[in-house]
C-alpha positions as CSV (number, residue, x, y, z in Angstrom):
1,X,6.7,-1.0,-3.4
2,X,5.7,-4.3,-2.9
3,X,4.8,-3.9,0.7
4,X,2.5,-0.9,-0.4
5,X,0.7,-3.4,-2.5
6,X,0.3,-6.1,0.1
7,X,-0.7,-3.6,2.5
8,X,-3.3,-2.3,0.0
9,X,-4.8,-5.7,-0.6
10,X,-4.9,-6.8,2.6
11,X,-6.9,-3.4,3.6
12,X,-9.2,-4.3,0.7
13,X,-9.5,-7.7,1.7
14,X,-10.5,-6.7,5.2
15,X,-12.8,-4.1,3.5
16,X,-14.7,-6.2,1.0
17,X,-15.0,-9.1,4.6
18,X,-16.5,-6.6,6.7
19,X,-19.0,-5.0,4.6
20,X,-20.3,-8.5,3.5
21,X,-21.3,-9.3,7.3
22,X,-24.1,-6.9,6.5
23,X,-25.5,-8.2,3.5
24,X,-26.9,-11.3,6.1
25,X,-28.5,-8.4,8.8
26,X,-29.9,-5.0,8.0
27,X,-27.5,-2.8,10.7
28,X,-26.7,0.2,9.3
29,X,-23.1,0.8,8.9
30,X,-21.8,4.4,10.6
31,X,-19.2,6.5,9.0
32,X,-16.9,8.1,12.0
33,X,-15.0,10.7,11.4
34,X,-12.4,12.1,13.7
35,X,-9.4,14.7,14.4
36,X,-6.4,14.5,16.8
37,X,-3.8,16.8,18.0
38,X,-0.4,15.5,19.8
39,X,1.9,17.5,21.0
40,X,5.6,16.4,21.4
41,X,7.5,16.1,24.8
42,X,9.4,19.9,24.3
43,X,6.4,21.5,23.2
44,X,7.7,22.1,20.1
45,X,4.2,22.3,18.2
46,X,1.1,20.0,17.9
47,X,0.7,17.9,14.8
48,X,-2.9,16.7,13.7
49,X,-4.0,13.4,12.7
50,X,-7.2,12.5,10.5
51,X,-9.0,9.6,10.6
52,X,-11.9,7.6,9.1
53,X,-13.7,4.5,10.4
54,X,-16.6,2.1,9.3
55,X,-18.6,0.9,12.5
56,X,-21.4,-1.9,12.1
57,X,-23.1,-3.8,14.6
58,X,-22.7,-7.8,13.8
59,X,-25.4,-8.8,16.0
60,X,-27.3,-7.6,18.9
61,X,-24.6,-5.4,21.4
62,X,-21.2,-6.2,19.2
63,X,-19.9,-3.8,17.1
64,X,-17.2,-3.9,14.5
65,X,-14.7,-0.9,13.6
66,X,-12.3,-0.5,10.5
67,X,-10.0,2.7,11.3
68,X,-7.3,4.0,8.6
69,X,-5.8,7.5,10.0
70,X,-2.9,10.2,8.7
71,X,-0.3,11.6,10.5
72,X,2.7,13.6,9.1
73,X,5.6,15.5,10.5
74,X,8.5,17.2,9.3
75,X,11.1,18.2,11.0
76,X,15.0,19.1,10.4
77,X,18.4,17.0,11.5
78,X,21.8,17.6,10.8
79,X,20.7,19.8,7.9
80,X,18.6,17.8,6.1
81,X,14.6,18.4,6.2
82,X,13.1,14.6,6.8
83,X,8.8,14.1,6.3
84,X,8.0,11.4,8.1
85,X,3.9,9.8,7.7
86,X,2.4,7.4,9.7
87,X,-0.9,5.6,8.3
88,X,-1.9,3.4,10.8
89,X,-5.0,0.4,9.7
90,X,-7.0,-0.9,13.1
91,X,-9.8,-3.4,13.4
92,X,-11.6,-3.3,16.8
93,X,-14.1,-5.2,18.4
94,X,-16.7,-4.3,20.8
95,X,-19.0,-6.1,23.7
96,X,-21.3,-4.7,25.4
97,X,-23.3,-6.5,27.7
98,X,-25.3,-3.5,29.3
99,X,-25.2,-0.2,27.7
100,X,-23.0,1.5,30.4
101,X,-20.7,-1.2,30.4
102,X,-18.4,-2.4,27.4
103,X,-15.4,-4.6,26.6
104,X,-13.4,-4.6,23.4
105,X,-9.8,-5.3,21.7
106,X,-8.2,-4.7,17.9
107,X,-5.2,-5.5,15.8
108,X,-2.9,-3.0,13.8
109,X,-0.7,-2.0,11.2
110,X,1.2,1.2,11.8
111,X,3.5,1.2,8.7
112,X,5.8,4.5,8.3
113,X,7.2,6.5,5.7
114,X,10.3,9.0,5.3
115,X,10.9,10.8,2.6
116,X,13.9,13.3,2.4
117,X,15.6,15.0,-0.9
118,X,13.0,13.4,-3.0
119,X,13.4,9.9,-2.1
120,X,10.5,7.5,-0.2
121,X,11.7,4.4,2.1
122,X,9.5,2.5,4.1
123,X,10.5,1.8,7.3
């Protein structure tokens, strides 16, 4: 529980830091949206994963991304049905010195959850 709570301050920390590197520059902040599909290695089935980042520009060709994404799975062993959710937290960085050409790098927290017969452990 306490790790929740760390991990929710920090993302609210990290939040509340990059939406105040706007208030000095008028860049418009863009709201991205997006939708995978994996699929595992025994084609089993594809599971889909949602995401949501904030992109803003910090000056002239850098950009700034905050990604937090949901992934869940369930699945059966030893006959017991496990759920198992990944909500991974990324901050990413982008250069571009020409617009065909770009160069970028992030950081990550992927923490995981498995619940099974009505109990949550973080992992």
């Amino acid at each position: 529980m306490q790790k929740r709570i760390r991990f929710a301050g920090l993302g609210a920390l990290a939040l509340a830091l990059f939406l105040s590197t706007g208030l000095r520059t008028a860049h418009a902040v863009q709201i991205v949206p997006s939708v995978g599909l994996t699929q595992s290695v025994d084609g089993a089935g594809s599971q889909m994963t949602l995401a949501l980042a904030l992109r803003q520009s910090l000056v002239p060709r850098v950009q700034a991304e905050l990604q937090v994404a949901h992934r869940s799975e369930s699945f059966d062993f030893a006959g017991q049905s496990f759920k198992m959710r990944t909500i991974p937290v990324t901050a990413s960085v982008w250069v571009s010195p020409v617009p065909m050409l770009y160069a970028g790098g992030g950081v990550g927290v992927y923490p995981e959850m498995v619940e099974y017969g009505g109990n949550l452990f973080p992992t």
